[in-house]
C-alpha positions as CSV (number, residue, x, y, z in Angstrom):
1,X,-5.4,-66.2,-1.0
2,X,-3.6,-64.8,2.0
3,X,-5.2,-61.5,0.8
4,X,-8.6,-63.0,1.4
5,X,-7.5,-64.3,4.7
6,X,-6.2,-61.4,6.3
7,X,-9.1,-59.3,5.4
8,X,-11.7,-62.0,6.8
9,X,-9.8,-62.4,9.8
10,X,-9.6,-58.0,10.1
11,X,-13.2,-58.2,9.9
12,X,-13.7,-60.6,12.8
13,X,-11.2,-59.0,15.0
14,X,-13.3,-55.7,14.4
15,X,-16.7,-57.6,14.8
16,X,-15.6,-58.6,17.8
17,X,-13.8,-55.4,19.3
18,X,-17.6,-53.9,18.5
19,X,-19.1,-56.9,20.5
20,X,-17.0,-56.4,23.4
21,X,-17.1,-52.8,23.5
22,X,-21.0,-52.9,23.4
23,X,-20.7,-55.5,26.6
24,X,-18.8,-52.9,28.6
25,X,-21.2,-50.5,28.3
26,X,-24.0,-52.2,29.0
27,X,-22.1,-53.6,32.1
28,X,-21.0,-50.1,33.2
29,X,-24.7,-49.3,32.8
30,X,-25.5,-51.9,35.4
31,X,-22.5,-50.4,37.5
32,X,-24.2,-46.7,37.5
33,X,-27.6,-48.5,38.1
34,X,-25.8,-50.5,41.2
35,X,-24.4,-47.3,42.4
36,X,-27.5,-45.4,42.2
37,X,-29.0,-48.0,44.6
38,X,-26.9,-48.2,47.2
39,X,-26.6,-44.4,47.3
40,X,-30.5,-44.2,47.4
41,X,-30.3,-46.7,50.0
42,X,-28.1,-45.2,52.7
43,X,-29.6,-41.6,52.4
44,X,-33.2,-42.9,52.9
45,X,-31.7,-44.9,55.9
46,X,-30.5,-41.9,57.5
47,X,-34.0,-40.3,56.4
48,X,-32.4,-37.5,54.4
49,X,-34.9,-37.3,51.4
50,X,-32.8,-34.4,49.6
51,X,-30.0,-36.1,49.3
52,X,-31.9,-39.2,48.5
53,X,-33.3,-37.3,45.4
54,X,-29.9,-35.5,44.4
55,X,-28.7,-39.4,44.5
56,X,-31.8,-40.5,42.1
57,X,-31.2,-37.7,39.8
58,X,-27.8,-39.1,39.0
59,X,-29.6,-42.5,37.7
60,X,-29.0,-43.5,33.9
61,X,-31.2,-42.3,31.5
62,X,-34.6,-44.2,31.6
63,X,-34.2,-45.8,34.6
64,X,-37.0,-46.7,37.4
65,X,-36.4,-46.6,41.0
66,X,-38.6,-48.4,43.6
67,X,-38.3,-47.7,47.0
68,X,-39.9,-50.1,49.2
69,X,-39.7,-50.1,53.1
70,X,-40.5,-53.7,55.6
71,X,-40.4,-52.6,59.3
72,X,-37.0,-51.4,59.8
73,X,-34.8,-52.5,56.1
74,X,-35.3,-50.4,53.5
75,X,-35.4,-51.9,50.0
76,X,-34.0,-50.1,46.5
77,X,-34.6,-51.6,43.1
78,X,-33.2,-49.9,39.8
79,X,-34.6,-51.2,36.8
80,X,-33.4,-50.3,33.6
81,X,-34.3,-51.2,30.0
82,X,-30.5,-50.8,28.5
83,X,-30.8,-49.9,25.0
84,X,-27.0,-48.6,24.2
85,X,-25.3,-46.9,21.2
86,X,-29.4,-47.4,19.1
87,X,-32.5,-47.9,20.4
88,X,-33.1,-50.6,17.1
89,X,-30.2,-53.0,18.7
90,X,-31.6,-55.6,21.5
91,X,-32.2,-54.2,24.6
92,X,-31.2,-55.8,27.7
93,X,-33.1,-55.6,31.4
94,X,-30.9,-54.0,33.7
95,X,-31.9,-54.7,37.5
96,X,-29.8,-53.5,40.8
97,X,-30.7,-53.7,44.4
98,X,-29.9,-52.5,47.7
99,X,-31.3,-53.4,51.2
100,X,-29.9,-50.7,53.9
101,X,-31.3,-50.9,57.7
102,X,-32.7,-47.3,59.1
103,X,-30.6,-45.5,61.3
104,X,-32.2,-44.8,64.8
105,X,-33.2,-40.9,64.7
């Protein structure tokens, strides 16, 4: 019986180690997506577009920038449809933002 147990209970511990470790990559996912914005953000507000597109090429795999610009704030959104490790496991919507204000020229 304490056979049974022990090899129910090293099943669980590796379901769970599976589960956790899937968690931290969707959450570094969201971390790169993060990144990505606020990166985008502050080379559009200094109105260098190069670096602003050397700083978008770094994005995660998939995902969709938005620049949007409101008199002088200018608005980033990241979206990404997270899909890691197989693209038949639940996917999870991914969404980071960054608000800079443009630098005087």
């Amino acid at each position: 019986m304490v056979t049974l147990e022990l090899a129910l209970a090293t099943l669980g511990a590796a379901a769970v180690l599976v589960v956790l470790a899937w968690v931290l990559t969707v959450v570094m996912l969201l971390v790169r997506c993060q990144d990505t914005a606020t990166g985008i953000a502050r080379q559009e507000a200094r109105g260098d577009s190069d670096a602003s597109s050397r700083v978008a090429s770094g994005r995660p795999q998939g995902a969709r920038v938005a620049i949007g610009r409101e008199r002088d704030e200018i608005h980033i959104v990241v979206t990404l449809e997270a899909r890691p490790w197989a693209a038949w496991l639940p996917s999870v919507p991914l969404t980071a933002s960054a608000t800079a204000i443009a630098e005087p020229s």
